[in-house]
LUMSEMAR-470902 format. One line per field, with one value per residue: residue number from 1; residue in three letters; chain; x, y, z of N, C-alpha, C, O, CB in turn. Coordinates in Angstrom, 3 decimals, padded with zeros to 6 digits. Atoms other than C-alpha are relative to their C-alpha. Glycine has a CB too. Layout:
# LUMSEMAR-470902
num (NUM,...) $
residu (ALA,...) $
chaine (A,...) $
npx (X,...) $
npy (Y,...) $
npz (Z,...) $
capx (X,...) $
capy (Y,...) $
capz (Z,...) $
cpx (X,...) $
cpy (Y,...) $
cpz (Z,...) $
opx (X,...) $
opy (Y,...) $
opz (Z,...) $
cbpx (X,...) $
cbpy (Y,...) $
cbpz (Z,...) $
//
This chain:
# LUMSEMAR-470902
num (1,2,3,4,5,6,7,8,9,10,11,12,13,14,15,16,17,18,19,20,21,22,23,24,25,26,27,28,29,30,31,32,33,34,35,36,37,38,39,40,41,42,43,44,45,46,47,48,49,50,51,52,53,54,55,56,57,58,59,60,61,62,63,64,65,66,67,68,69,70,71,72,73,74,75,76,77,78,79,80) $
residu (UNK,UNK,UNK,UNK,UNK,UNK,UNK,UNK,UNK,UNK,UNK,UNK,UNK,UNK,UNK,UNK,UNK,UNK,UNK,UNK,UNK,UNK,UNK,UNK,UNK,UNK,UNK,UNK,UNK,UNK,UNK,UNK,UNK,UNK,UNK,UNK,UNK,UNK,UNK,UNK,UNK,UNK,UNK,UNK,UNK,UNK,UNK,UNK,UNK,UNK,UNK,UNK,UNK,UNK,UNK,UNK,UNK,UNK,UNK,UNK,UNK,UNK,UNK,UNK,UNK,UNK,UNK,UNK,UNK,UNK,UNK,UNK,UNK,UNK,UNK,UNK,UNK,UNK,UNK,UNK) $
chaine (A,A,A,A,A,A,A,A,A,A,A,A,A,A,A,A,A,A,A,A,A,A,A,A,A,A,A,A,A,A,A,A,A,A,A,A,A,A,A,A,A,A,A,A,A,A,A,A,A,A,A,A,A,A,A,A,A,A,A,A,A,A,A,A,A,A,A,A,A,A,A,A,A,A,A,A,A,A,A,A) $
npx (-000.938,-000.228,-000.956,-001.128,-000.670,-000.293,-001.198,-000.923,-000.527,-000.477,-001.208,-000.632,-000.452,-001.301,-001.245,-000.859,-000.481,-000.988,-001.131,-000.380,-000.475,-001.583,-001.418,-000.511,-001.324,-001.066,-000.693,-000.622,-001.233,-001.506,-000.621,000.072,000.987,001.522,-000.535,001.052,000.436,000.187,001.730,000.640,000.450,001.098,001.560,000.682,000.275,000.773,000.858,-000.794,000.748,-000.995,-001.138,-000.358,000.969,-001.192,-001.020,000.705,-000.176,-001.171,-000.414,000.679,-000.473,-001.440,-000.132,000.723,-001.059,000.075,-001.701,-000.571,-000.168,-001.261,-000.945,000.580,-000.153,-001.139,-000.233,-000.288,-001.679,000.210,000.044,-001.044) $
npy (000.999,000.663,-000.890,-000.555,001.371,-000.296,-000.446,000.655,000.910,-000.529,-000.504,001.025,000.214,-001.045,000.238,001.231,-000.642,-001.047,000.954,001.007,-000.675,-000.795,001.059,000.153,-001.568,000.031,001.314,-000.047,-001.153,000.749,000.504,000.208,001.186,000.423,001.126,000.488,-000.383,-001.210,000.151,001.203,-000.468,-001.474,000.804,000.896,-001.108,-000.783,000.384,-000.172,-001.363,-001.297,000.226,000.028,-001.470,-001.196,000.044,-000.524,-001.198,-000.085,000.335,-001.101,-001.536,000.616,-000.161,-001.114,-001.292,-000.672,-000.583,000.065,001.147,000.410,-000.422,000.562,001.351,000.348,001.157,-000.791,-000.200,-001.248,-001.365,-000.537) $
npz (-000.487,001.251,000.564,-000.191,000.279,001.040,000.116,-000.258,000.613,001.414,-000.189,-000.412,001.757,000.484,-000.943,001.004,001.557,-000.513,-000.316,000.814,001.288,-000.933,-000.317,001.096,000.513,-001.017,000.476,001.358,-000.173,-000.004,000.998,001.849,000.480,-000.958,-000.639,-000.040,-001.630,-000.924,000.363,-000.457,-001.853,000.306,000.521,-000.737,-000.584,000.728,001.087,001.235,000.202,-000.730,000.457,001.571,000.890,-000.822,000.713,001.577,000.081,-000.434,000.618,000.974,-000.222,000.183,001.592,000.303,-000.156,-001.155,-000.721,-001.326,-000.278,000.380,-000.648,-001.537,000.555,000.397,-001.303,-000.999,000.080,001.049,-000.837,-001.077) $
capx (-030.808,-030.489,-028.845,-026.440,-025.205,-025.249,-022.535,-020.628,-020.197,-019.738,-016.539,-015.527,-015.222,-013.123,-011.199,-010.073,-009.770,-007.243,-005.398,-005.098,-004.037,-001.001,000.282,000.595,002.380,004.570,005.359,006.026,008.300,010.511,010.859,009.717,007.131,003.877,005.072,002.493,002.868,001.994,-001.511,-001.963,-002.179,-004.557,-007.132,-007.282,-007.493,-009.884,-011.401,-010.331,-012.421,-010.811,-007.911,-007.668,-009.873,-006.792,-004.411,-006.242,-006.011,-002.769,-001.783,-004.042,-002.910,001.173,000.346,-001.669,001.328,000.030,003.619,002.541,001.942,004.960,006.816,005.546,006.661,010.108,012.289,013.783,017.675,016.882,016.281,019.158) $
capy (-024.319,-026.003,-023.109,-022.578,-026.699,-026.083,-023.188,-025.020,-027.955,-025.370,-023.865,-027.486,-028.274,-024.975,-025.664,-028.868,-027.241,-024.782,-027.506,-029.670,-026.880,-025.246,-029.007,-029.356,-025.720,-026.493,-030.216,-028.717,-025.857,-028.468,-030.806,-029.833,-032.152,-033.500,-036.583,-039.598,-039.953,-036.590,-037.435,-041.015,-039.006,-035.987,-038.669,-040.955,-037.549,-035.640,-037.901,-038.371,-035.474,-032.470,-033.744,-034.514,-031.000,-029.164,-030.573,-029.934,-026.113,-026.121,-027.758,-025.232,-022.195,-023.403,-023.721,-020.693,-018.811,-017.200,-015.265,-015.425,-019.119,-019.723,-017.518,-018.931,-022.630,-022.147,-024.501,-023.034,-023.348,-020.878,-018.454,-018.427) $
capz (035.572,032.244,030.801,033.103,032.815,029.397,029.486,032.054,029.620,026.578,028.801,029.936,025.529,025.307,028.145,026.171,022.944,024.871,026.931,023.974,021.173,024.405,024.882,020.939,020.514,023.459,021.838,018.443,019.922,021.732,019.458,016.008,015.483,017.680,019.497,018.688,022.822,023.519,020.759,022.604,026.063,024.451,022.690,025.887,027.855,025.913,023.250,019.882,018.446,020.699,020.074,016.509,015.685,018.090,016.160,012.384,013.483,014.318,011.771,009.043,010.914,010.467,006.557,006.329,006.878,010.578,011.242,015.349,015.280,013.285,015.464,018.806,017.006,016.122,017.880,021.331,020.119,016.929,019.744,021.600) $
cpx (000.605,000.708,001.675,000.739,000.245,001.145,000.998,000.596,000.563,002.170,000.855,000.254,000.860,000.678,000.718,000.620,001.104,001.067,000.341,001.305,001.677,000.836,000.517,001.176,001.041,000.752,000.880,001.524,001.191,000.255,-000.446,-001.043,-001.193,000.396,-001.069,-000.241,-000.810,-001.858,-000.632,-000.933,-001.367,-001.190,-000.380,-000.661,-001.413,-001.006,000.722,-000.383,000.285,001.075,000.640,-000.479,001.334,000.705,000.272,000.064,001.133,000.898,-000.280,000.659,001.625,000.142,-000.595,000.714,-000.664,001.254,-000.341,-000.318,001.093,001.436,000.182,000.706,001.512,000.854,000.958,001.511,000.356,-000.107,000.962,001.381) $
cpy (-000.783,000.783,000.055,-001.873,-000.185,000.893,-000.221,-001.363,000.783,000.346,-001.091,-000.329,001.137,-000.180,-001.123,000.214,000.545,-000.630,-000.715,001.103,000.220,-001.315,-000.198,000.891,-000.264,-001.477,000.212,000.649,-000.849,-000.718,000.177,-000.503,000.065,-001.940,-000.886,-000.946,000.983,-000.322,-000.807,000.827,001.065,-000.981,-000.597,000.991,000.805,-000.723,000.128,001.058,000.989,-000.321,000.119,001.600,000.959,000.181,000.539,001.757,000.434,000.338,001.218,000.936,000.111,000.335,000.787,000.759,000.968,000.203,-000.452,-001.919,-000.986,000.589,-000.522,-001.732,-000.135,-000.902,001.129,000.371,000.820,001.293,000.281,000.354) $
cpz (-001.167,-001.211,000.303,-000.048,-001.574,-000.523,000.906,-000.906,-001.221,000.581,000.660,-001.368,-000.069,000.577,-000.630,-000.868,000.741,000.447,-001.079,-001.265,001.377,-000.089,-001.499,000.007,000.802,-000.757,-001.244,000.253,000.633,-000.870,-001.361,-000.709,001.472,000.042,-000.343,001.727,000.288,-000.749,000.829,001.331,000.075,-000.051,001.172,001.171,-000.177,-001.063,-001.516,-000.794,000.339,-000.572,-001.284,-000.780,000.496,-000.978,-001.770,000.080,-000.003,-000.987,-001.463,000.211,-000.170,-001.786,-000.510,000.030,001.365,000.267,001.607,000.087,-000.399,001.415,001.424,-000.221,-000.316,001.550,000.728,-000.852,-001.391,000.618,000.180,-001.099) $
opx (001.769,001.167,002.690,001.951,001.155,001.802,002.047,001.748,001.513,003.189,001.936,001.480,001.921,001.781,001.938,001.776,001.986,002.190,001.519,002.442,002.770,002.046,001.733,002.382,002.113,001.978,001.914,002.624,002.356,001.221,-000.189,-001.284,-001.328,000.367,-002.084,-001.231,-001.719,-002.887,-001.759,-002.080,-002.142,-002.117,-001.599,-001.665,-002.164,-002.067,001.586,000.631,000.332,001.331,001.601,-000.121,001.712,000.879,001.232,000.125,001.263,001.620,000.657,001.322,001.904,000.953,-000.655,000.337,-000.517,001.866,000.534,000.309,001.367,002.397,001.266,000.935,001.945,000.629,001.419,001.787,001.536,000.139,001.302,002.432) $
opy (-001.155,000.280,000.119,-001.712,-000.951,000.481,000.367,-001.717,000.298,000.092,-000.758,-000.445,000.837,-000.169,-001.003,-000.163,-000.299,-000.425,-001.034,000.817,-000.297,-001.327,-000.388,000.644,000.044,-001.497,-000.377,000.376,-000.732,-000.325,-000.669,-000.266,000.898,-002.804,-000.199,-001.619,000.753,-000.251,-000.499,000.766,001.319,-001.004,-000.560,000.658,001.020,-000.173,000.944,001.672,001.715,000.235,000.815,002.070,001.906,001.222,001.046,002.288,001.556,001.317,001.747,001.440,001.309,001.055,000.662,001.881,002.138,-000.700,-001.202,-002.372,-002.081,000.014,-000.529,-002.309,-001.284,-001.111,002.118,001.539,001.027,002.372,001.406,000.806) $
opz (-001.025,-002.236,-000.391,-000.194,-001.892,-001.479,000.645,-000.659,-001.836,-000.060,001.145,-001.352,-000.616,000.030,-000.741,-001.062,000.585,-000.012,-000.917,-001.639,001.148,-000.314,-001.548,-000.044,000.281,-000.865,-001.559,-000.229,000.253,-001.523,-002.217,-001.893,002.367,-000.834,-000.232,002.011,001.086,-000.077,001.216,001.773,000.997,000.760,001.335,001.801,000.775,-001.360,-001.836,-001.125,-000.654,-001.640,-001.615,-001.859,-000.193,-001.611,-002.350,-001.028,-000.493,-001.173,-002.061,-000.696,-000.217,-002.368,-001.733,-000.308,001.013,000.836,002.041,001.045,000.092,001.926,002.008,000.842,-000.401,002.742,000.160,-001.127,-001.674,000.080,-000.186,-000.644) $
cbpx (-000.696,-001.292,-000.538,000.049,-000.980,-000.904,-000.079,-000.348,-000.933,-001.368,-000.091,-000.674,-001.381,000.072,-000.384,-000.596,-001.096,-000.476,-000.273,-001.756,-001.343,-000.226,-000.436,-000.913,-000.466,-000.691,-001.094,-000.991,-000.455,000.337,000.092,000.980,001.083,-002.151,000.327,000.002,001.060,001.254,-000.398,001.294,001.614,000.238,000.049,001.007,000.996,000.897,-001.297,-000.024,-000.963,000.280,000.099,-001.014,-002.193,001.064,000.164,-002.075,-000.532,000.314,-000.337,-001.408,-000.444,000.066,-000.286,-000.950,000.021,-000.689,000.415,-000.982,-000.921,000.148,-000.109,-002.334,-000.935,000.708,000.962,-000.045,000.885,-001.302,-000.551,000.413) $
cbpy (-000.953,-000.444,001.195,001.215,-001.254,000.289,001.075,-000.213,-001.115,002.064,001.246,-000.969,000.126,001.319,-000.380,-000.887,001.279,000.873,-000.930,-000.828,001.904,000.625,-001.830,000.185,001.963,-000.136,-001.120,000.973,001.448,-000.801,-001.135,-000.940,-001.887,000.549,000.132,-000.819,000.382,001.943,-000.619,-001.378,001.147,001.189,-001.314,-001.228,000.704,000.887,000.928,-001.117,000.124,000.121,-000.874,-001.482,000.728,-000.435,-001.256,-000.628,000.500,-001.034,-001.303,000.410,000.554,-002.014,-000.925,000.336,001.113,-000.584,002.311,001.275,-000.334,000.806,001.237,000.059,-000.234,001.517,-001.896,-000.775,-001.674,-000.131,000.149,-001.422) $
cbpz (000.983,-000.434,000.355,001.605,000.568,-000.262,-000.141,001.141,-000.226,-000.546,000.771,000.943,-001.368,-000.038,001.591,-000.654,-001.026,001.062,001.045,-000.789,-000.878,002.179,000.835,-000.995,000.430,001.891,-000.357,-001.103,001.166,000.991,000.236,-000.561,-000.208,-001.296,001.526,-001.422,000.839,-000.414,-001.412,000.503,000.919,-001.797,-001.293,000.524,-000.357,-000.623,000.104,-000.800,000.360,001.723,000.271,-000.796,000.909,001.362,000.225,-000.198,000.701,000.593,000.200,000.126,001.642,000.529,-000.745,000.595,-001.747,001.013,-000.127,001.357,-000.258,-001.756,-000.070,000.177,-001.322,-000.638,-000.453,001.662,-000.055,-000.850,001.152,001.421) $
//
């Protein structure tokens, strides 16, 4: 029993990590940037810790040169 409350809280922390990192990528791709709204709403949401760790990958994987996270990031009106 103590197992399985244990990997329901592990996949309730990824589920955060996951919602937190999609609303960044989606914030960057419209506008360019990471709104310090869209952080206020993550940290009071999630904790400042998810949040700030989402964003620190994001941010790494952007200056690491990842082509699909760059490519996934460009802003919409470069598409069209």
């Amino acid at each position: 029993m103590e197992n399985l409350t244990q990997n329901k809280s592990l996949e309730g922390i990824e589920n955060a990590d996951l919602e937190c990192e999609d609303a960044i990528m989606q914030d960057k791709q419209r506008f360019g940037r990471v709104r310090t709204s869209l952080m206020r709403h993550l940290r009071e949401k999630y904790g400042d810790a998810v949040a700030n760790r989402a964003l620190s990958r994001i941010n790494k994987r952007v200056s690491e040169g990842s082509l699909n996270i760059k490519k996934q990031l460009t802003p919409l009106e470069e598409n069209f």
